[in-house]
C-alpha positions as CSV (number, residue, x, y, z in Angstrom):
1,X,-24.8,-15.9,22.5
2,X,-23.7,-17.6,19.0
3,X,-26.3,-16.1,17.4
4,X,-25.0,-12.2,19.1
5,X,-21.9,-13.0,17.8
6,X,-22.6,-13.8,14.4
7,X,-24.7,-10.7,14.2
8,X,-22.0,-8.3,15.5
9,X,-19.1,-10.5,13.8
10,X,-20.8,-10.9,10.4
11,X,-22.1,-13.8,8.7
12,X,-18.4,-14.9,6.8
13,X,-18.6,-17.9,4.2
14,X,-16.6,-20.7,5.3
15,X,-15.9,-22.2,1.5
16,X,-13.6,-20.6,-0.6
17,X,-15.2,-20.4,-4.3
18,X,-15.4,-18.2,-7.2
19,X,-16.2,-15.1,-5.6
20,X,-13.2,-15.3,-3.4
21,X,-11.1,-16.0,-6.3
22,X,-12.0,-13.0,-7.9
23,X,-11.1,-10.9,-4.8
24,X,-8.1,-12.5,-4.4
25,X,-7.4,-12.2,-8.0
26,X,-8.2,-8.3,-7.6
27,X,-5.3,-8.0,-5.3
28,X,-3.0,-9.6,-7.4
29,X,-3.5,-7.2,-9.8
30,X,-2.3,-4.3,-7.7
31,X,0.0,-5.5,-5.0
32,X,2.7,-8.5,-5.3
33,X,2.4,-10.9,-2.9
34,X,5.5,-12.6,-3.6
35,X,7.4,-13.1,-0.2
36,X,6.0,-10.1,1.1
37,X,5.1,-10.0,5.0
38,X,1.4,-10.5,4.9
39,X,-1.2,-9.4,7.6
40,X,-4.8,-10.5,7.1
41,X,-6.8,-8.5,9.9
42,X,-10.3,-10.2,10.8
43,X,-9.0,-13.3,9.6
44,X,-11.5,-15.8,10.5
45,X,-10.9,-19.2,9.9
46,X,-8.0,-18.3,7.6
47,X,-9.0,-18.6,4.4
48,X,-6.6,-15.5,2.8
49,X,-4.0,-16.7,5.1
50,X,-3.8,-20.0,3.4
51,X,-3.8,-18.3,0.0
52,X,-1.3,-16.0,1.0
53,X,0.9,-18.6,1.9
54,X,0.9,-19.8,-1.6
55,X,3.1,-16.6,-2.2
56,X,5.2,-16.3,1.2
57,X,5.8,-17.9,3.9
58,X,5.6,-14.7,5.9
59,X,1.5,-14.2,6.6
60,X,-0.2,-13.8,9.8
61,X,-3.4,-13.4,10.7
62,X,-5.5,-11.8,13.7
63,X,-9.2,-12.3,14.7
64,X,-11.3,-11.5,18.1
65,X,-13.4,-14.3,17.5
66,X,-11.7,-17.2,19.7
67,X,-13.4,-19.7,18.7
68,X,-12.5,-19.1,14.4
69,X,-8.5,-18.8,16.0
70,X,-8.8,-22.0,17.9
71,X,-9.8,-23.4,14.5
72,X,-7.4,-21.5,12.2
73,X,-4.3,-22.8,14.3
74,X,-5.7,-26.6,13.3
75,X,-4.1,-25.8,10.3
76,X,-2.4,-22.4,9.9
77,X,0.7,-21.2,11.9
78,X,0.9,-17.2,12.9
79,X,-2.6,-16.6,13.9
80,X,-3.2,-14.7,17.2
81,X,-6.2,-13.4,18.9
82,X,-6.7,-9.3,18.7
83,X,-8.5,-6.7,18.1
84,X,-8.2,-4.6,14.5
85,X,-8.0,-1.8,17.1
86,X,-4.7,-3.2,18.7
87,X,-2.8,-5.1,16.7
88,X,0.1,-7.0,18.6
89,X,2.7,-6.1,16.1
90,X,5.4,-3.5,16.0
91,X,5.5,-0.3,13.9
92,X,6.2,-1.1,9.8
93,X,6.2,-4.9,10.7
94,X,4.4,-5.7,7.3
95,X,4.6,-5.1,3.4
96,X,0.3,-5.7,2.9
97,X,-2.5,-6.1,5.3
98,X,-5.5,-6.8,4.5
99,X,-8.8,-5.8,6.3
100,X,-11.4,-7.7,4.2
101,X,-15.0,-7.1,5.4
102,X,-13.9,-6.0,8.7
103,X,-14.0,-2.4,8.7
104,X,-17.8,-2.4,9.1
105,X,-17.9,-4.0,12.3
106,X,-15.4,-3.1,14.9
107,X,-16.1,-0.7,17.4
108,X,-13.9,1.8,16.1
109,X,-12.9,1.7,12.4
110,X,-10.3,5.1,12.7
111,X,-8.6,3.4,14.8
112,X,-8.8,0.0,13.1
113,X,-7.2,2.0,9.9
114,X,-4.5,4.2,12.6
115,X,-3.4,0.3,13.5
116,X,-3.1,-1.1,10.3
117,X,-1.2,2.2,8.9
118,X,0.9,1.8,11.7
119,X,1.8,-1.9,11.1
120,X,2.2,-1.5,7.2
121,X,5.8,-0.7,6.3
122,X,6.3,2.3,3.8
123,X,5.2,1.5,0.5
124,X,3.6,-1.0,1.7
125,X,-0.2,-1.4,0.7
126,X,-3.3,-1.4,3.3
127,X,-6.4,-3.1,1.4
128,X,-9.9,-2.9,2.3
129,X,-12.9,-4.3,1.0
130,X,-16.0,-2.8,2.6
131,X,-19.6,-2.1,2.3
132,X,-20.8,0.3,-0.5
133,X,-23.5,2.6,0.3
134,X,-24.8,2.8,-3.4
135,X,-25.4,-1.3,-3.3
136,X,-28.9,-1.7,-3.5
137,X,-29.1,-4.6,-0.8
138,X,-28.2,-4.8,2.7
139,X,-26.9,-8.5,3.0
140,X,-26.2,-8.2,7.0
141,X,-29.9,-8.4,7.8
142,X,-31.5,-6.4,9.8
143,X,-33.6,-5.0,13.3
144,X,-37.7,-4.7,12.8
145,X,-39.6,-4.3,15.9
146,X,-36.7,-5.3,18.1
147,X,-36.4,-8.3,16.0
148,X,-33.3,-9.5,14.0
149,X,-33.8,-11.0,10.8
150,X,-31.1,-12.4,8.6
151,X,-32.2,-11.9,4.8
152,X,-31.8,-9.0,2.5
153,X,-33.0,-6.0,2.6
154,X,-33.1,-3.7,0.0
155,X,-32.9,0.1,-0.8
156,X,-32.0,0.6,3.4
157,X,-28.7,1.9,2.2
158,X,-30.5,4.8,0.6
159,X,-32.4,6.2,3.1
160,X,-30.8,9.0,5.5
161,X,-27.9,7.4,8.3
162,X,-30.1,8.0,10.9
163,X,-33.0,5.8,9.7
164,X,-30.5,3.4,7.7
165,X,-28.8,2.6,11.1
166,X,-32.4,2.1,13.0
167,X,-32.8,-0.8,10.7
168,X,-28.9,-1.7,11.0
169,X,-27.3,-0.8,13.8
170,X,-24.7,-3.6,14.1
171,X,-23.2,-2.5,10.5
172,X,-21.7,0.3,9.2
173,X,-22.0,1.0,5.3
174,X,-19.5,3.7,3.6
175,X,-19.7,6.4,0.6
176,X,-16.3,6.7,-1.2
177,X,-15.8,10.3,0.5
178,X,-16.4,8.0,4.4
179,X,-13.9,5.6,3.1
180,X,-11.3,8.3,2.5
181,X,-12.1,10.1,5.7
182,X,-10.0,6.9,7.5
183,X,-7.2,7.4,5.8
184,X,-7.2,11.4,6.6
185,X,-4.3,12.7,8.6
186,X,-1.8,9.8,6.8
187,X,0.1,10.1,3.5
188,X,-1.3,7.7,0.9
189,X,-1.2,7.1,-2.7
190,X,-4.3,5.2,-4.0
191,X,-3.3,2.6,-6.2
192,X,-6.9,1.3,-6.4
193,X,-10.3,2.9,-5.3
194,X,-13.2,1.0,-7.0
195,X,-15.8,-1.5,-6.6
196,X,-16.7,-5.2,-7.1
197,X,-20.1,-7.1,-7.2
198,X,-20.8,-10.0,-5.9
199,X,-19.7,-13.7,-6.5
200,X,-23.3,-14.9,-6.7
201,X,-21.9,-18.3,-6.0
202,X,-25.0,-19.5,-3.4
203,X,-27.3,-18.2,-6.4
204,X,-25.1,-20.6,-9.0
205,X,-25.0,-23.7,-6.5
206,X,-28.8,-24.0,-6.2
207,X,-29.9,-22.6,-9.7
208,X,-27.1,-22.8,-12.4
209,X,-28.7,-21.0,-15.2
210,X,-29.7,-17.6,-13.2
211,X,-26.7,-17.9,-11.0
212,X,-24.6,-17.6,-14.4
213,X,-26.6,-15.4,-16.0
214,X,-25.8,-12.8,-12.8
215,X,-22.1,-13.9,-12.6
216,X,-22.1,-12.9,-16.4
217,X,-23.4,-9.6,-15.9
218,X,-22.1,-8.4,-13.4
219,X,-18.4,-9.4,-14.8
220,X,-19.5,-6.9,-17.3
221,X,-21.0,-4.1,-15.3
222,X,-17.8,-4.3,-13.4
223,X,-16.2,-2.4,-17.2
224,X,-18.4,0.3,-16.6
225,X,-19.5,3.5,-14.9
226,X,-22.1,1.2,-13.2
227,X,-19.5,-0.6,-11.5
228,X,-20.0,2.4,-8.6
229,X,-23.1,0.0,-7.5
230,X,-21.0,-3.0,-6.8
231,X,-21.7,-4.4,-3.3
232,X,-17.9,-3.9,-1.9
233,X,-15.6,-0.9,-2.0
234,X,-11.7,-2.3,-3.2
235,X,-8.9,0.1,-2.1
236,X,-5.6,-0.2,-1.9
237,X,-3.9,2.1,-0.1
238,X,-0.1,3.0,-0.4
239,X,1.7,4.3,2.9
240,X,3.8,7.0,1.8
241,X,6.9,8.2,3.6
């Protein structure tokens, strides 16, 4: 059963290190976080919810996992147990919310976008980060022969949807043009549609030289049209009147 869940749920990193310093970072660049009412959907063990409080005092945070909410309220006030598809929040409650790595796998990611529009206050900002399709890796793992194995797997992302999603049927992946499709039917302006690679921060821990080598590199790829092959989408996503 664990092992079902952590397939369906994701594999999240429970240690907050470089690479989640640069997303958080990323953020920061585009939306201020500075007492704004903060929603972090798919929260986990409330990692952005701590940062976030670092900036307001006003941060929630929702998971279906009831086991990571159990452990988030250890420490962390305003976390509640739902689904990104029905959020128990009223309309415009919040200034940002967040759906980081989330998107790809809950049963209905429309409608997970239709909540968090419908939570987000306008001019507030709804943030994604979410699979890209053009990343040469699939870093969920995968099915072979009814089997699932947790490792990489690469090019899968290129090959048609229909044989992609044999291999990967517990993930979704998205092209720029799927990642818009969400937002169609709501007025939004993008303040940020672009891509980030990875931290590289398990390659760093157990082999320094190579895992700063890629850190370097890809911090520079990041300046440039290659960026389009980084492993997450970034968008931020301004509700309009």
């Amino acid at each position: 059963m664990t092992e079902d869940k952590s397939i369906i749920l994701g594999h999240p990193s429970y240690v907050w290190r470089r690479g989640q310093d640069r997303r958080l970072d990323l953020i920061r660049q585009y939306v201020p976080l500075e007492n704004r009412r903060i929603l972090d959907v798919g929260c986990g063990l409330g990692m952005y919810v701590e940062k976030f409080r670092r900036y307001s005092p006003n941060v929630y945070g929702v998971d279906i996992d009831p086991e990571k909410v159990e452990a988030a309220l250890l420490r962390l006030p305003n976390i509640s147990l739902a689904a990104a598809e029905d959020l128990p929040f009223k309309d415009r409650s919040f200034d940002v919310t967040l759906l980081h790595e989330v998107i790809e796998h809950v049963v209905d990611d429309k409608r997970a976008i239709s909540e968090a529009m419908r939570c987000t206050d306008v001019g507030g900002c709804v943030i994604i980060y979410a699979p890209n399709r053009l990343y040469p890796m699939e870093t969920h793992g995968f099915y072979f022969r009814g089997k699932y194995h947790f490792r990489l797997l690469p090019l899968v992302n290129y090959l048609p949807s229909r044989l992609r999603d044999s291999f990967c049927p517990h993930v979704r992946v998205y092209s720029g043009r799927e990642i818009r499709r969400l937002f169609e039917g709501y007025q939004v302006r993008y303040l940020a549609f672009t891509h980030i690679y990875p931290g590289f921060d398990n390659v760093a821990a157990r082999r320094p030289a190579l895992g700063g080598f890629l850190q370097r590199a890809t911090d520079l790829l990041e300046h440039t049209p290659l960026r389009a092959f980084g492993i997450s989408h970034f968008v931020v996503a301004q509700k309009l009147a």
